[in-house]
OpenMM code with the backbone's topology and positions (N, CA, C; nanometers):
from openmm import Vec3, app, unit

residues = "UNK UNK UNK UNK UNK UNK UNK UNK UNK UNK UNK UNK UNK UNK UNK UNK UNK UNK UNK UNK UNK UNK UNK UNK UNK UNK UNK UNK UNK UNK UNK UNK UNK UNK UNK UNK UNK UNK UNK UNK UNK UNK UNK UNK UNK UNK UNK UNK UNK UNK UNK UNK UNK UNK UNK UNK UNK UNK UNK UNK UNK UNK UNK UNK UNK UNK UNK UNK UNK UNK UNK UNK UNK UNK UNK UNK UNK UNK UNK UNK UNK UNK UNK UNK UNK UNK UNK UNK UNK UNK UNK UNK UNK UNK UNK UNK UNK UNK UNK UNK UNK UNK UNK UNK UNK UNK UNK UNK UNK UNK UNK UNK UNK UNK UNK UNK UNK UNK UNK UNK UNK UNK UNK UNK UNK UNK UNK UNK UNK UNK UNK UNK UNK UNK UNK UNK UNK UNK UNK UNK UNK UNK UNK UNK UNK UNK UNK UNK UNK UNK UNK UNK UNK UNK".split()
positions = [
    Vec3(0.0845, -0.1159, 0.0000),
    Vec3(0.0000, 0.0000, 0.0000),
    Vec3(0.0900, 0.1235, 0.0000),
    Vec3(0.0465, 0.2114, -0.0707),
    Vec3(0.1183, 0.3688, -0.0861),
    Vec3(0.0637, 0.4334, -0.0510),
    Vec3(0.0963, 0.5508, 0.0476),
    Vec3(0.0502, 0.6862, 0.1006),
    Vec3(0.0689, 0.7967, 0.0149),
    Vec3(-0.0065, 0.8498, -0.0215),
    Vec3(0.0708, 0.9843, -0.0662),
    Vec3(0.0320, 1.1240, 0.0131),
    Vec3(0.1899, 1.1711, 0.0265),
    Vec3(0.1908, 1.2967, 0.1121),
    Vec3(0.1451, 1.4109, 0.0520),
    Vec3(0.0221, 1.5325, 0.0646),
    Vec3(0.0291, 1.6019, -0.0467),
    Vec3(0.1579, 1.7157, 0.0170),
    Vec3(0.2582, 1.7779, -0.0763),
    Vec3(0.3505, 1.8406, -0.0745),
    Vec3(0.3241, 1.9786, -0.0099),
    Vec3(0.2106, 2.0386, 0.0797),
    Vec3(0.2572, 2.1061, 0.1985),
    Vec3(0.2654, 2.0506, 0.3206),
    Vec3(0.1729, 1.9273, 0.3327),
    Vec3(0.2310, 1.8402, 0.4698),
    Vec3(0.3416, 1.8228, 0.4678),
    Vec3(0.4178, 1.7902, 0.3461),
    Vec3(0.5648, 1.7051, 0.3703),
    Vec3(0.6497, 1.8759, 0.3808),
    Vec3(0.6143, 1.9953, 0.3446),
    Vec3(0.6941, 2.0997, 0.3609),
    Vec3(0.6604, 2.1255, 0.5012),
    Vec3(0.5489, 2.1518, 0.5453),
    Vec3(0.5082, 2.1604, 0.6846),
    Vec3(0.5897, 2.0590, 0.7529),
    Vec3(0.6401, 1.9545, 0.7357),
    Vec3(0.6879, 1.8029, 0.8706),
    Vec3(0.8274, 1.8619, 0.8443),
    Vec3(0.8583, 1.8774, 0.7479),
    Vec3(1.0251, 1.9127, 0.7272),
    Vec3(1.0541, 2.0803, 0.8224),
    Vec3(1.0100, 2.1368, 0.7889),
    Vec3(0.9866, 2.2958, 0.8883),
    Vec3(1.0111, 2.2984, 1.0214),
    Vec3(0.8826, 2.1678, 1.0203),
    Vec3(0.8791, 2.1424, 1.1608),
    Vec3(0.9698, 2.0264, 1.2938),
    Vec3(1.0524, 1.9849, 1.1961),
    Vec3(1.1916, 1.9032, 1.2001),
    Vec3(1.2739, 1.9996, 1.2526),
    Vec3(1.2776, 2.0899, 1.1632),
    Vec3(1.3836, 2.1782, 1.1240),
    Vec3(1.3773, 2.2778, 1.2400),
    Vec3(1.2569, 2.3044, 1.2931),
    Vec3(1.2090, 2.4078, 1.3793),
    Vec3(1.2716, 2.3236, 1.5559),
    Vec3(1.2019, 2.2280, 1.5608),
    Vec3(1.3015, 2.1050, 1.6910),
    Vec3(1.4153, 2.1285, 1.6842),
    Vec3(1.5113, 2.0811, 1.5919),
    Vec3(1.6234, 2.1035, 1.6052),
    Vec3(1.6990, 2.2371, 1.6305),
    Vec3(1.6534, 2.3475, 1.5841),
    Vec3(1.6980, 2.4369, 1.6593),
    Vec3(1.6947, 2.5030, 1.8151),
    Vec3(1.5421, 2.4567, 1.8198),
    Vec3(1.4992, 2.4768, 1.9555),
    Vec3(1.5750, 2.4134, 2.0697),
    Vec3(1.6337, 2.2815, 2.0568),
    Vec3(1.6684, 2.1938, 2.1241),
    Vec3(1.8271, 2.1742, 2.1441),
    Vec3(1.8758, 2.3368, 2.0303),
    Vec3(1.9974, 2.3324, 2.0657),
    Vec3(2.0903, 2.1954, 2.0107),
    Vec3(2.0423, 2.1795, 1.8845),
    Vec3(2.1440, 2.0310, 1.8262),
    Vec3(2.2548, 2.0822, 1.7896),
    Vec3(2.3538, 2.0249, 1.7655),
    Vec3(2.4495, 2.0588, 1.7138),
    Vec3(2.5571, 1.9562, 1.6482),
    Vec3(2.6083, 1.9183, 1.5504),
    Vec3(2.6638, 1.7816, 1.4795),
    Vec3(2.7432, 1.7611, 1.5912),
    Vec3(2.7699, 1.6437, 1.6042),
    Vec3(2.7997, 1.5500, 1.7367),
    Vec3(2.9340, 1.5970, 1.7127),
    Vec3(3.0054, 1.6031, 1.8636),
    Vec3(3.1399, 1.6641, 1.8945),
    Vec3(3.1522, 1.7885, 1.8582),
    Vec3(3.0362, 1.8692, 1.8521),
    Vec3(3.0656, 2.0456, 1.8854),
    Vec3(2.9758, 2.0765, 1.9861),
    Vec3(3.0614, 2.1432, 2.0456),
    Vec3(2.9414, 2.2119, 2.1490),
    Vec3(2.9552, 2.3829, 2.1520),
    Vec3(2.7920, 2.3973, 2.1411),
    Vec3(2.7494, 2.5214, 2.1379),
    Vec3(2.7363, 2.6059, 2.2188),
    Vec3(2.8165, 2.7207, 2.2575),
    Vec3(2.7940, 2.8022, 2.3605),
    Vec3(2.7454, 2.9429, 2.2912),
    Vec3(2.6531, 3.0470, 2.3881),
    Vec3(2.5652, 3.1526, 2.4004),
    Vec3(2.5273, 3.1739, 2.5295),
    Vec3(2.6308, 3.3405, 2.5106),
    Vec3(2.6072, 3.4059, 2.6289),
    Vec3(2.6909, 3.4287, 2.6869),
    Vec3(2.6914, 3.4922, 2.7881),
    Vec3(2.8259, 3.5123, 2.9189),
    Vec3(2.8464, 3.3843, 2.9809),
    Vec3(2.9502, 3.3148, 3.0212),
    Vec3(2.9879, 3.2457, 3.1546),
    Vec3(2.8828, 3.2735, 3.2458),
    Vec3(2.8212, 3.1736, 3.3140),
    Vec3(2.7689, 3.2046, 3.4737),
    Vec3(2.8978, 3.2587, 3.5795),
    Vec3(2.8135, 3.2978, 3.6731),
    Vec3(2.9037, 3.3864, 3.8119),
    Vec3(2.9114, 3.2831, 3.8850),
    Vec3(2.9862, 3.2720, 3.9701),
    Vec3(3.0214, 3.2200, 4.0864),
    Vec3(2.9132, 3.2817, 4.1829),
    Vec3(2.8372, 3.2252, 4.3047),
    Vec3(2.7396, 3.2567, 4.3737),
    Vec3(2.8548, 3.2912, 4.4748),
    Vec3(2.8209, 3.3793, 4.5536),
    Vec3(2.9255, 3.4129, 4.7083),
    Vec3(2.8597, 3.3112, 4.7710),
    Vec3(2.9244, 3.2645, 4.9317),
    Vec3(2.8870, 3.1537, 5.0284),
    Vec3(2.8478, 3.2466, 5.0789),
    Vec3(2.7169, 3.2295, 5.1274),
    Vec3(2.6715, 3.3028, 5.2292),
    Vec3(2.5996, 3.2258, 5.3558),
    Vec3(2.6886, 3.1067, 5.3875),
    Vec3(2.6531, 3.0063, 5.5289),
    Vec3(2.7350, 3.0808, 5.6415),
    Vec3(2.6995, 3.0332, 5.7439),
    Vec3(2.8129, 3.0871, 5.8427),
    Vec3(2.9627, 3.0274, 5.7793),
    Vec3(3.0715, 3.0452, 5.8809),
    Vec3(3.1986, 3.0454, 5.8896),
    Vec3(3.2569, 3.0282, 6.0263),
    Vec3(3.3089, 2.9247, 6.0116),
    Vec3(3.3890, 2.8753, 6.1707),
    Vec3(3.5215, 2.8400, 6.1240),
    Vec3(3.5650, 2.8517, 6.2766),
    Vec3(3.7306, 2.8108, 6.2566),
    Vec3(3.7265, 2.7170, 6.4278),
    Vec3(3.8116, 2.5696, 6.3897),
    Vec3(3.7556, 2.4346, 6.4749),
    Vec3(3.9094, 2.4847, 6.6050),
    Vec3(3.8420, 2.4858, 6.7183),
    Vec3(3.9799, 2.5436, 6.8778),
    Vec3(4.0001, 2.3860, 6.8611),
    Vec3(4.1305, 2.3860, 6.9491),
    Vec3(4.1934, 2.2026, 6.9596),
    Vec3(4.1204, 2.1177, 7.0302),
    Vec3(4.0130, 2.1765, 7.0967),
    Vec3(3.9315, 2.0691, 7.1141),
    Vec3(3.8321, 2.0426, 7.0798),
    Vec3(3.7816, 2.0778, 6.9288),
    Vec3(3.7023, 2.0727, 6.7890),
    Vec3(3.5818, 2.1509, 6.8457),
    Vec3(3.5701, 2.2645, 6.8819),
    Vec3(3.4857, 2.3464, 6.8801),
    Vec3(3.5129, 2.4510, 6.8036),
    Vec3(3.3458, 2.4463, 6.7396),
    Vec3(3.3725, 2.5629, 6.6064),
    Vec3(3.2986, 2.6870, 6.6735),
    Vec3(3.4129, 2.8087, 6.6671),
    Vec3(3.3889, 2.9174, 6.6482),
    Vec3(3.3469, 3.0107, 6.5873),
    Vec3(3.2556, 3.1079, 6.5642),
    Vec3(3.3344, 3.2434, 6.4902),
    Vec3(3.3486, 3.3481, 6.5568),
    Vec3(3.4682, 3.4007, 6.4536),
    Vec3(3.5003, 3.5684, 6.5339),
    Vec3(3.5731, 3.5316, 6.6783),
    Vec3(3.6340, 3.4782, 6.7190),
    Vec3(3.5848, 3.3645, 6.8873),
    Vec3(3.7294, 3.5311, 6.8917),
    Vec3(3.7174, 3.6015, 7.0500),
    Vec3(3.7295, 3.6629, 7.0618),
    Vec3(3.8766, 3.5827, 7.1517),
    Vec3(3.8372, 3.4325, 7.2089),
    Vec3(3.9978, 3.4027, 7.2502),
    Vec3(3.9143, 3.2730, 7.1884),
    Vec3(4.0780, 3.1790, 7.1769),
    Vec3(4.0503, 3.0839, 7.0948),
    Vec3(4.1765, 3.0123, 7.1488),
    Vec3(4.1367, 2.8693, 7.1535),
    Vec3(4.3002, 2.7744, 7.1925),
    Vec3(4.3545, 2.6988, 7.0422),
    Vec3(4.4264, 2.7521, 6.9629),
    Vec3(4.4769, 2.6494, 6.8428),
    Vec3(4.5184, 2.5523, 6.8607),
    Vec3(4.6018, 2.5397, 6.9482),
    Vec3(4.6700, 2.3998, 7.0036),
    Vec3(4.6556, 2.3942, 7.1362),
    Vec3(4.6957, 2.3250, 7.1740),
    Vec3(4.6591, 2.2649, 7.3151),
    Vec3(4.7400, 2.3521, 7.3802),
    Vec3(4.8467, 2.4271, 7.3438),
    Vec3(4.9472, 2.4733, 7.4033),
    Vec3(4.9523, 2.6216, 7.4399),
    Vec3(4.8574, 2.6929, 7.3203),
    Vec3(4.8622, 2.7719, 7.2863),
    Vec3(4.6819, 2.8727, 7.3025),
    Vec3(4.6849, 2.9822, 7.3595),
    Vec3(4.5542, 3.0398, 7.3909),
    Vec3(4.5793, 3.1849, 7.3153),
    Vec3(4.4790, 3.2325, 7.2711),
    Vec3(4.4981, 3.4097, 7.1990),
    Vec3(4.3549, 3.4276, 7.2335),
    Vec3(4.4106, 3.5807, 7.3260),
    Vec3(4.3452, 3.6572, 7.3801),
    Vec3(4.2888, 3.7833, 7.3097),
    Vec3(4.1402, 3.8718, 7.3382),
    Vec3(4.1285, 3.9668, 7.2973),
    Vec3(4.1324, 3.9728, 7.1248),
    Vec3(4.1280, 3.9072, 7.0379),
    Vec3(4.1283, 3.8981, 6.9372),
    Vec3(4.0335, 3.9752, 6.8643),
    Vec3(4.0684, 4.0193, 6.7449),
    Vec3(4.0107, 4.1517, 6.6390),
    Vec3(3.9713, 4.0818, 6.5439),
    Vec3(3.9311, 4.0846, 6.4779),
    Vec3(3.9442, 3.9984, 6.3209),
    Vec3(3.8557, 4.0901, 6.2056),
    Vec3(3.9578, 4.0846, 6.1196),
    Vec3(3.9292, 4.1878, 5.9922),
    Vec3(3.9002, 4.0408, 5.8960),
    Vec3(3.7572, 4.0999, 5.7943),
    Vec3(3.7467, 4.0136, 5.6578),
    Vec3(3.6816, 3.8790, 5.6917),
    Vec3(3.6196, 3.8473, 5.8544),
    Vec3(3.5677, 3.7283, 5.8997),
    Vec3(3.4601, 3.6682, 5.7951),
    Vec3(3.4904, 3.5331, 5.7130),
    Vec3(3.4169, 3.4555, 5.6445),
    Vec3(3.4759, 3.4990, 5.4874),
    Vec3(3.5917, 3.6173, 5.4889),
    Vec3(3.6557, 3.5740, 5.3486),
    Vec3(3.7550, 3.4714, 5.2708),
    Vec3(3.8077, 3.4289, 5.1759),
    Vec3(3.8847, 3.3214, 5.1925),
    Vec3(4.0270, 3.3577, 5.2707),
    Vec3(4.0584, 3.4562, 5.3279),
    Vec3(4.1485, 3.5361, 5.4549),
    Vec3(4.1317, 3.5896, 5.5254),
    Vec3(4.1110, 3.5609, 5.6460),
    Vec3(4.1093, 3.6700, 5.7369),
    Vec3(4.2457, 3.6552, 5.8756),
    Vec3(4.2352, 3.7983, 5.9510),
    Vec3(4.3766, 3.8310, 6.0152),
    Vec3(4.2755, 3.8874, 6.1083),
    Vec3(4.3567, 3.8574, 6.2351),
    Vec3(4.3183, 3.8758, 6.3344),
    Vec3(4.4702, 3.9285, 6.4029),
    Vec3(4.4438, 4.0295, 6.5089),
    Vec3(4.5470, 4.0854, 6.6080),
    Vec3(4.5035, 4.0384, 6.7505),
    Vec3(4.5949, 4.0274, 6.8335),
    Vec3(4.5962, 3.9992, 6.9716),
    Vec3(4.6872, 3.9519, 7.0680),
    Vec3(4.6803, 3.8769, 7.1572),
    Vec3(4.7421, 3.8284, 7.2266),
    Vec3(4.7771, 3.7074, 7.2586),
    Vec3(4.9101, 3.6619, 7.2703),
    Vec3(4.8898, 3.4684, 7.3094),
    Vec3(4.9259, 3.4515, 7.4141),
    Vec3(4.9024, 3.3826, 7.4792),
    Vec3(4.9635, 3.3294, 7.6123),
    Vec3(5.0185, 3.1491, 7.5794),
    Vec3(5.1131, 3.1103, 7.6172),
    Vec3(5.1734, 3.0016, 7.5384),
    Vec3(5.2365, 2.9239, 7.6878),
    Vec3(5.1055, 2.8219, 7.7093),
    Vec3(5.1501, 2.7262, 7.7998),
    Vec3(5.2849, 2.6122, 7.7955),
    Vec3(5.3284, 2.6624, 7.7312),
    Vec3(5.5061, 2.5929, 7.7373),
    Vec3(5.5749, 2.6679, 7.8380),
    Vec3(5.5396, 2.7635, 7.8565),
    Vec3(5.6386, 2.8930, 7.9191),
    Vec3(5.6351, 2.8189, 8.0655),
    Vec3(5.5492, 2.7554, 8.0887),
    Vec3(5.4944, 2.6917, 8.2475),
    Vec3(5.6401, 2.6315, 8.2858),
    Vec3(5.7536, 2.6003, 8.2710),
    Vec3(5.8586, 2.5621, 8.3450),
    Vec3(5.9458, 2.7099, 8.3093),
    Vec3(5.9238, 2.8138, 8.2553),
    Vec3(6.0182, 2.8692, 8.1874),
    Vec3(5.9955, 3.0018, 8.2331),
    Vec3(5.8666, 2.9893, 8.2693),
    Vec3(5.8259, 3.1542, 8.3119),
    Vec3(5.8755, 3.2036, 8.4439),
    Vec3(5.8444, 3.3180, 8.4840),
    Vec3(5.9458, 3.4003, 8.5821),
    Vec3(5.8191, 3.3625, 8.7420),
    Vec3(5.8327, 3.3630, 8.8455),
    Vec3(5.7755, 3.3979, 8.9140),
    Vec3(5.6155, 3.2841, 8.8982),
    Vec3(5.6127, 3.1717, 8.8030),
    Vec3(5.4837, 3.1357, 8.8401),
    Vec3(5.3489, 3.2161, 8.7397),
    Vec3(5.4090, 3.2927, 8.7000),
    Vec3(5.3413, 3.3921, 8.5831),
    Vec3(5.3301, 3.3405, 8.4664),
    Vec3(5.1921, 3.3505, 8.3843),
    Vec3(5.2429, 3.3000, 8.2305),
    Vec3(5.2796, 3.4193, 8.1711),
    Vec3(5.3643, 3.3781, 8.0468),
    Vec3(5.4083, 3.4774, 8.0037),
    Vec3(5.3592, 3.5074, 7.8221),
    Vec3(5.3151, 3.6001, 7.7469),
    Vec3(5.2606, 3.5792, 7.6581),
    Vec3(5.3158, 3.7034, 7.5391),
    Vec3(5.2607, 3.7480, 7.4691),
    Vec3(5.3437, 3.8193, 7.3289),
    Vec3(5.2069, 3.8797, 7.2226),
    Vec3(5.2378, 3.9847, 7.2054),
    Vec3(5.1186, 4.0356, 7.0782),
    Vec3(5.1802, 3.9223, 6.9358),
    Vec3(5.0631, 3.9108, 6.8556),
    Vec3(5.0421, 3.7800, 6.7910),
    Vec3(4.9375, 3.8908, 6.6509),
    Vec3(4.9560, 3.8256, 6.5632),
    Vec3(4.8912, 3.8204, 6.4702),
    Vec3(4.8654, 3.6995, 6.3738),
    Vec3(4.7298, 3.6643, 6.3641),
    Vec3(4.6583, 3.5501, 6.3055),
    Vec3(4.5793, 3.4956, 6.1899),
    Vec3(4.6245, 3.4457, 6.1208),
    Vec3(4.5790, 3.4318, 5.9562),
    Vec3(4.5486, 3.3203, 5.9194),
    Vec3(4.4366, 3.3015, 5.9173),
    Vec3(4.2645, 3.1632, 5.9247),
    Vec3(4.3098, 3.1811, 5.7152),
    Vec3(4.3409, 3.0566, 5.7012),
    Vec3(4.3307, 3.0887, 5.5361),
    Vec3(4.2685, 2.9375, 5.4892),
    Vec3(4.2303, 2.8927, 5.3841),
    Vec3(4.2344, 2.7444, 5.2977),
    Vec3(4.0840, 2.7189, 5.3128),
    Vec3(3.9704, 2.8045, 5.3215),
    Vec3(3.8258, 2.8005, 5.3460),
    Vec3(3.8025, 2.6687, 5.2376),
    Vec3(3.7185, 2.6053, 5.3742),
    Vec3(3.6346, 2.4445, 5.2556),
    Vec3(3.5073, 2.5046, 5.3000),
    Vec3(3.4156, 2.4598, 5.2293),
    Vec3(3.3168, 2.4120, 5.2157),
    Vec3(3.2341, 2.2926, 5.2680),
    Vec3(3.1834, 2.3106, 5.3463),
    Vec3(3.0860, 2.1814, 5.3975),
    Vec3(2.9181, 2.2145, 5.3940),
    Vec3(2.8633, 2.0916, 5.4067),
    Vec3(2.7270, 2.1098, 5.3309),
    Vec3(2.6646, 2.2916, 5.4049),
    Vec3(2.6296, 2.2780, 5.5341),
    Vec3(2.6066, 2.3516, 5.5694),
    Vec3(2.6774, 2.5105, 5.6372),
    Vec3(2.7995, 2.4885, 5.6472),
    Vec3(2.8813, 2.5554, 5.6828),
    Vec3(2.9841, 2.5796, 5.5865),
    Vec3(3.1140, 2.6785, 5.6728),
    Vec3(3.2613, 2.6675, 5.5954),
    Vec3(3.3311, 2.6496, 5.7137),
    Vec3(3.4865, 2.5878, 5.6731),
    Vec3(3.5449, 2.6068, 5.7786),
    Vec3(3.6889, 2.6413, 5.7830),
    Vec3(3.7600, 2.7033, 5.8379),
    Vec3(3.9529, 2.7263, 5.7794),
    Vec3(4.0363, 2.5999, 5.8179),
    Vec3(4.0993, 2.5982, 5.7313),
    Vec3(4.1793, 2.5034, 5.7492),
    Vec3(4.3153, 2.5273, 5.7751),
    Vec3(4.3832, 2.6284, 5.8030),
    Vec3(4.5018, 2.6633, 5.8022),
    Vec3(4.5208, 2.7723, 5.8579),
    Vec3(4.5954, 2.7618, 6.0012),
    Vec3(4.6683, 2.8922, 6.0594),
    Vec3(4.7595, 2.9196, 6.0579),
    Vec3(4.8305, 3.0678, 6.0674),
    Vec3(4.9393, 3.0929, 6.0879),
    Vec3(4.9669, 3.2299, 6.1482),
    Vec3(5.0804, 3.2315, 6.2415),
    Vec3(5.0457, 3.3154, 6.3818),
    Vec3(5.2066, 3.3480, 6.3714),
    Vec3(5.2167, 3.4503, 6.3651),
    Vec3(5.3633, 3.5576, 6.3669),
    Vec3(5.2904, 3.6282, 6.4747),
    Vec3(5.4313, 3.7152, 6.5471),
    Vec3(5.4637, 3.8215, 6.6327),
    Vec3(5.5967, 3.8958, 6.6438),
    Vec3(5.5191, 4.0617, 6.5630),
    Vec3(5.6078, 4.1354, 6.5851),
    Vec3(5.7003, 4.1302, 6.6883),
    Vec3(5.7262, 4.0933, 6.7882),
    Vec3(5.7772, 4.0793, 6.8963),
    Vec3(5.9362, 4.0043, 6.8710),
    Vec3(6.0279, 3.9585, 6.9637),
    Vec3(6.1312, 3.8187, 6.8914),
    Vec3(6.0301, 3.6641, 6.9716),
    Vec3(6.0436, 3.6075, 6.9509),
    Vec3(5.9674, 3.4491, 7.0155),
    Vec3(6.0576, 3.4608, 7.1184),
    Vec3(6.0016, 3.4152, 7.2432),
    Vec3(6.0990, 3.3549, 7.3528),
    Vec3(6.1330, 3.2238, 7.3505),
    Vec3(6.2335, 3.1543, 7.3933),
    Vec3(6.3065, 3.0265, 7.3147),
    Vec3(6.1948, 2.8952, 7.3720),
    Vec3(6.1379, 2.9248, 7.4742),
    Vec3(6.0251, 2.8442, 7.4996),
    Vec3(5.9159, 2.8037, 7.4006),
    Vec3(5.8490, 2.9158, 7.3067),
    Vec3(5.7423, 2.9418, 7.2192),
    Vec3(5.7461, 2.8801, 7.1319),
    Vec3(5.5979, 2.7881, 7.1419),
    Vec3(5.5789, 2.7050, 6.9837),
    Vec3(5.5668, 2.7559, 6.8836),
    Vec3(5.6337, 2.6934, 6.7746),
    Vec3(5.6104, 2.7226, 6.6649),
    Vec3(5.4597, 2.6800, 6.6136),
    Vec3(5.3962, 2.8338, 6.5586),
    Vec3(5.2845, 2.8267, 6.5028),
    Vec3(5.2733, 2.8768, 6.3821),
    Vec3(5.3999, 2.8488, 6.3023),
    Vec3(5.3960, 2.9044, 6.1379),
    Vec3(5.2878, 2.8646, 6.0697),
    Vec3(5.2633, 2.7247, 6.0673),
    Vec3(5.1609, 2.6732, 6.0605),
    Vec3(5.1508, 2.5569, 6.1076),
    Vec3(4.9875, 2.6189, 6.0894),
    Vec3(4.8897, 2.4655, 6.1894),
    Vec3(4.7613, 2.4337, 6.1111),
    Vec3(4.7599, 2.2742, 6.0961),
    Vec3(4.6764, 2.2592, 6.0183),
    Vec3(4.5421, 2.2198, 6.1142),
    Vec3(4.4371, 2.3069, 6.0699),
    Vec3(4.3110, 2.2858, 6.2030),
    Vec3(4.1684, 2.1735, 6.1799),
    Vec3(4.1119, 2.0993, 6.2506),
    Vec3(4.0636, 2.0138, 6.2409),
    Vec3(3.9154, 2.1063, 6.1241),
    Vec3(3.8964, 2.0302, 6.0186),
    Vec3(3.7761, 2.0623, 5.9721),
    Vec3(3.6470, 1.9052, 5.9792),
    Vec3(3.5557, 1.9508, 5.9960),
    Vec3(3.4422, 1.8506, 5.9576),
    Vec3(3.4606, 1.7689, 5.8073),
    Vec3(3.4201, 1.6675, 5.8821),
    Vec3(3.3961, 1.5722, 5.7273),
    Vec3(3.2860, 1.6362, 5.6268),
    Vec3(3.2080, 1.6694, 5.6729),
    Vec3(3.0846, 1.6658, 5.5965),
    Vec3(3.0432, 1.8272, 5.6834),
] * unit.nanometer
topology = app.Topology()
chain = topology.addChain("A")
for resn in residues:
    res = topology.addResidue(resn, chain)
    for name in ("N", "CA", "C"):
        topology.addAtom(name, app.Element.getBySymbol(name[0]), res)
């Protein structure tokens, strides 16, 4: 059996072929078609913590223990929740405890730099400190060039 198409249906089906395929964005296999600007990067706008040595997450934490050894007092923090922020203050550095004068702890102005921001589902968190002082170190004082700080799995 034979159909016959009358010749504006078959111009109409071809049109309308022709009309899909553009719509749908075809393109001969192994090219790909781009239109338009790049998308933006969205800013994070979850909170932001940074984890003390005994995995409590902070922010802004006005004193904070990085290491077990180590406490900073009075703390400032400029840029809190950018992928850097610096903080000024004070440390007090429980090593000094055989070393210090009189039974006194003894401590040093400090400056503090939270850097290596991850991402976790609901949060962010720093992963990396590092703590200079204008000051000279006293030969007691840990080194806190860097410290790598506990982040969440998830």
């Amino acid at each position: 059996m034979t159909v016959r198409v009358p010749g504006a249906v078959r111009t109409l089906g071809v049109a309308l072929a022709a009309m899909g395929a553009a719509l749908s964005g075809c393109a001969p296999a192994g090219v790909v078609r781009t239109e338009g600007p790049a998308p933006t990067a969205i800013p994070w706008t979850g909170p932001v913590y940074v984890m003390d040595s005994g995995s409590g997450a902070r922010r802004e934490p006005e004193m904070i223990e990085l290491t077990r050894k180590s406490t900073f007092h009075f703390l400032v923090w400029k840029h809190w929740g950018s992928a850097r922020t610096t903080a000024t203050g004070f440390e007090t550095d429980l090593a000094c405890l055989s070393g210090c004068k009189a039974d006194e702890l003894d401590g040093y102005p400090v400056t503090i730099v939270l850097s290596d921001l991850v991402r976790r589902k609901y949060a962010a968190y720093y992963r990396t400190a590092s703590v200079t002082s204008p000051e000279p170190l006293p030969s007691w004082a840990e080194d806190l060039s860097l410290i790598r700080l506990h982040v969440p799995a998830r």
